[in-house]
C-alpha positions as CSV (number, residue, x, y, z in Angstrom):
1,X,13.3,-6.9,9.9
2,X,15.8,-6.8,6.9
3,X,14.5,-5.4,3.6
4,X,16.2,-5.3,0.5
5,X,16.0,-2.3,-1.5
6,X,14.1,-3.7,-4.5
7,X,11.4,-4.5,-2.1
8,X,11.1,-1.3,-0.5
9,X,10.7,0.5,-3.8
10,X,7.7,-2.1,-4.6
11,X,5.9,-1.3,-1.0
12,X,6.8,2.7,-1.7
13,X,5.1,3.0,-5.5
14,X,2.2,0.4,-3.9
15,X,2.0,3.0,-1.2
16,X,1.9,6.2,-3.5
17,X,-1.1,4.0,-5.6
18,X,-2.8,3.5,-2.8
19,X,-2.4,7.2,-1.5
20,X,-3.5,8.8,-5.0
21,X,-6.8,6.1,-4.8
22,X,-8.0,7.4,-1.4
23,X,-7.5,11.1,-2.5
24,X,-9.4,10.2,-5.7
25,X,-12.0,8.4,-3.6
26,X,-12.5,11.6,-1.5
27,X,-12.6,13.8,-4.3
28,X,-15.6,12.2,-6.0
29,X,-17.1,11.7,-2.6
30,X,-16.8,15.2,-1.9
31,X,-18.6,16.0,-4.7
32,X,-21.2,13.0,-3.8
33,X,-21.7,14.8,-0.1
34,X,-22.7,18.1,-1.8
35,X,-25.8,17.0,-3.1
36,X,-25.2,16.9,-6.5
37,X,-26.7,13.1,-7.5
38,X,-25.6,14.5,-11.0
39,X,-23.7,12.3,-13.3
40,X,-23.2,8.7,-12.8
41,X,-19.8,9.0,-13.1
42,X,-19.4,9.9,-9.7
43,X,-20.3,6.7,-8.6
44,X,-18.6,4.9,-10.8
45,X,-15.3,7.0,-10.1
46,X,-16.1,6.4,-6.4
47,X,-16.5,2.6,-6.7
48,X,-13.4,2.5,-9.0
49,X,-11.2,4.4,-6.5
50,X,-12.2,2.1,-3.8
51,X,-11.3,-0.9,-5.9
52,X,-7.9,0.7,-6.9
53,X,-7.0,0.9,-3.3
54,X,-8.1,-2.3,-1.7
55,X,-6.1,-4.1,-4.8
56,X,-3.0,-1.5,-4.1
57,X,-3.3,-2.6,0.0
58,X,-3.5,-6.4,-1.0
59,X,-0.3,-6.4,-2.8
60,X,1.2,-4.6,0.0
61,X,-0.3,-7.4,2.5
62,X,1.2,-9.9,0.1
63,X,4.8,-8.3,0.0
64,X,5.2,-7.8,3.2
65,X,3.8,-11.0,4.6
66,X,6.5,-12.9,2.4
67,X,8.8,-10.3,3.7
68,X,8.3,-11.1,7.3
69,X,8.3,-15.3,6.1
70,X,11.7,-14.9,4.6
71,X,12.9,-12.7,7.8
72,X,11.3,-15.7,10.0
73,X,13.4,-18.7,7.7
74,X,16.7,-16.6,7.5
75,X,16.5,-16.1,11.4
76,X,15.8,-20.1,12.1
77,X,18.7,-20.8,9.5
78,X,21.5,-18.2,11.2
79,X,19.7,-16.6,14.6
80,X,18.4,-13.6,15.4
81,X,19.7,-10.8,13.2
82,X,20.6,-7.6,15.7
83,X,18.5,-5.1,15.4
84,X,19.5,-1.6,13.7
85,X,18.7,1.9,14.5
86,X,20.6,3.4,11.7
87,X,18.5,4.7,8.3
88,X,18.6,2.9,5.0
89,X,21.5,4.0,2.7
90,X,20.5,6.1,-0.2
């Protein structure tokens, strides 16, 4: 699959969004687990953290699935691209 480096940046800062929302999730649902029904806030933060990351792992669904569609028209337009094994250039 061919990527072009705009779109990897997108899927990368999606990525890091969606990594910070589950370690925010787990933070307040650490302190959920220890008991402490204290402030609502927990909750909220909790409920808000999931949110972040399902909306972060949609608009990575979204990029890549147009990804892989224009992969699948440039192939039926000029054949099967070879794959690589080398590493994207910096």
């Amino acid at each position: 699959m061919i990527i072009d480096r705009e779109t990897f940046t997108e899927l990368a800062v999606h990525l890091k969004l969606a990594s910070d929302a589950v370690l925010a999730t787990a933070r307040h649902l650490a302190v959920l687990s220890n008991g402490d029904n204290g402030p609502d806030e927990h909750w909220a933060g909790t409920l808000d953290s999931l949110m972040n990351m399902n909306t972060e792992i949609t608009v990575m669904e979204r990029i890549l699935r147009a990804l892989m569609e224009a992969n699948r028209e440039e192939e039926l337009h000029t054949g099967p691209v070879a794959k690589k094994s080398e590493p994207l250039p910096s």
